[in-house]
N, C-alpha and C positions, 0 to 999 in steps of 0.2 A: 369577587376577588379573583386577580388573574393565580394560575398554575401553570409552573413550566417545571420538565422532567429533567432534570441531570441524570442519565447512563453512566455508567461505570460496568467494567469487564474487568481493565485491568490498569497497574501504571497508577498509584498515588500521585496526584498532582499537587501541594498546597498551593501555589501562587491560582492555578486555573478554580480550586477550592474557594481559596476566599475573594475571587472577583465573581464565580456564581452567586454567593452568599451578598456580595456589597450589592450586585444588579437585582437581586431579589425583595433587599431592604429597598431599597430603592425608590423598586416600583409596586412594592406592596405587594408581590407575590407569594405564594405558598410553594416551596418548592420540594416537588416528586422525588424524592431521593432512591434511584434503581439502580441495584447492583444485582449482574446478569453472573451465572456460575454457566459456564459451557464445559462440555465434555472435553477429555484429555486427547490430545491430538493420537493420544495409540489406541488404537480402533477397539484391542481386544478389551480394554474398562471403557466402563460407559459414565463413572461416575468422576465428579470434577476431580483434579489431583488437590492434597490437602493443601499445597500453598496457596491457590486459589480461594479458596475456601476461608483458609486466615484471611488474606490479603482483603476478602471481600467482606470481613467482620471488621477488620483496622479502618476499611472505609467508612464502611457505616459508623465506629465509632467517632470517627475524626470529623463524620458529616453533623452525626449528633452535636458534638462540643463546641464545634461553630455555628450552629444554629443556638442554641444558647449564646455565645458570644456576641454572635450578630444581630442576635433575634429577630430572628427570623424561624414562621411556621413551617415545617418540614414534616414529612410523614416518607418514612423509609421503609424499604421493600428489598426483600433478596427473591431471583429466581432462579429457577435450575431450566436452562431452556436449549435446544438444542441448534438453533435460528435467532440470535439474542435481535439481530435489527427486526424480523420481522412483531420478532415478542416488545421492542421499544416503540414500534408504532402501535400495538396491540394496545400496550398500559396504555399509550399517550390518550389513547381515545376514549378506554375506559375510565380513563380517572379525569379527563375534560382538563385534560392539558389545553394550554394555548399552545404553547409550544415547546420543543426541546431543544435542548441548551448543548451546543457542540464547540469543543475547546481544539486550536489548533497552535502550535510553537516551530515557525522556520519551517511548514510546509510539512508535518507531524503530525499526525491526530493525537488527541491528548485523552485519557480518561477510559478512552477503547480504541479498538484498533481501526489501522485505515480503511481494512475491507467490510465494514462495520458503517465507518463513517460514509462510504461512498455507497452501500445498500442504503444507506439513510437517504443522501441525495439524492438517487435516479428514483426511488420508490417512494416516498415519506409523501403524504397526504395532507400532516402535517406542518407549521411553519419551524424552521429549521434558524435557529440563531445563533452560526457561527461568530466565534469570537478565535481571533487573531493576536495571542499574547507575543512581546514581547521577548527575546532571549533571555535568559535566567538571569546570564551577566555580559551585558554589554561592556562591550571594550573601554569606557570612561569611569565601567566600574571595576573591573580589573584595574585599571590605572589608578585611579582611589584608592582600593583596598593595597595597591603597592606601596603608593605613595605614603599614606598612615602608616606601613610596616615601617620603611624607611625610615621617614621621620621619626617612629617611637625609638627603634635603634639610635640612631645618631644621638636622641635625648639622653640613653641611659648611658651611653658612653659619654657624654660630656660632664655628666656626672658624677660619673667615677672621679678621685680623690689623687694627686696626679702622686705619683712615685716621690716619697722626695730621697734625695742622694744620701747617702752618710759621709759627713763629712772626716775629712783625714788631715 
């Protein structure tokens, strides 16, 4: 059975979430679910700051609930590491990844960061399957989601009940 790793640092994605999840059913893979905790950019704590920390329990929650949805096998992992790219090729090869699954939006790394993403590219050993999503909302859906405002307006005003005069 293939395994491929989803990383996570930071940045809830759902759309980059459930096209991991659809590519996974897919292709019958069991997918590595890693959420990396790094230290706080202020040197004097060494330990993750708590948002972090939620944010990387929300994940793992959110990963759980679509793997049930989609059903798809998952086995999730939190770590505390101070080099999270070099700790995403470490898992990948301890746990017989095929490969890890890297999410990008309009030239963006998604799910972790770009300095992250590009220690993946120059170093990863690994096969690296970036995916290229789409804008959240493309300009024909902005124009849609107008257009149905519009139109619902216009309905409920023709519907109102016209004034009638009193006569004199």
């Amino acid at each position: 059975m293939r395994r491929l790793l989803l990383p996570f640092t930071h940045g809830i994605d759902g759309p980059a979430l459930d096209y991991a999840f659809l590519f996974a059913r897919q292709t019958q893979a069991t997918l590595v679910v890693g959420s990396w905790l790094t230290r706080s950019t202020d040197r004097k704590s060494q330990r993750p700051l708590p948002g972090h920390i939620e944010q990387s329990q929300d994940f793992l929650i959110l990963a759980d609930y679509k793997a049930r949805r989609f059903q798809v096998p998952v086995e999730s992992i939190e770590f505390y590491s101070i080099d999270s790219a070099k700790s995403m090729q470490a898992l990948s090869s301890e746990m017989e990844c095929d490969a890890i699954l890297l999410f990008m939006r309009h030239k963006k790394a998604l799910l972790i960061s770009h300095e992250e993403m590009q220690q993946l590219l120059f170093n990863s050993h690994i096969p690296l399957l970036i995916v290229s999503l789409p804008l959240r909302y493309p300009t024909w859906q902005r124009w849609k989601e107008r257009s149905i405002f519009w139109l619902s307006r216009m309905s409920r005003a023709s519907k109102k009940k016209p004034a009638l005069m009193p006569q004199t």
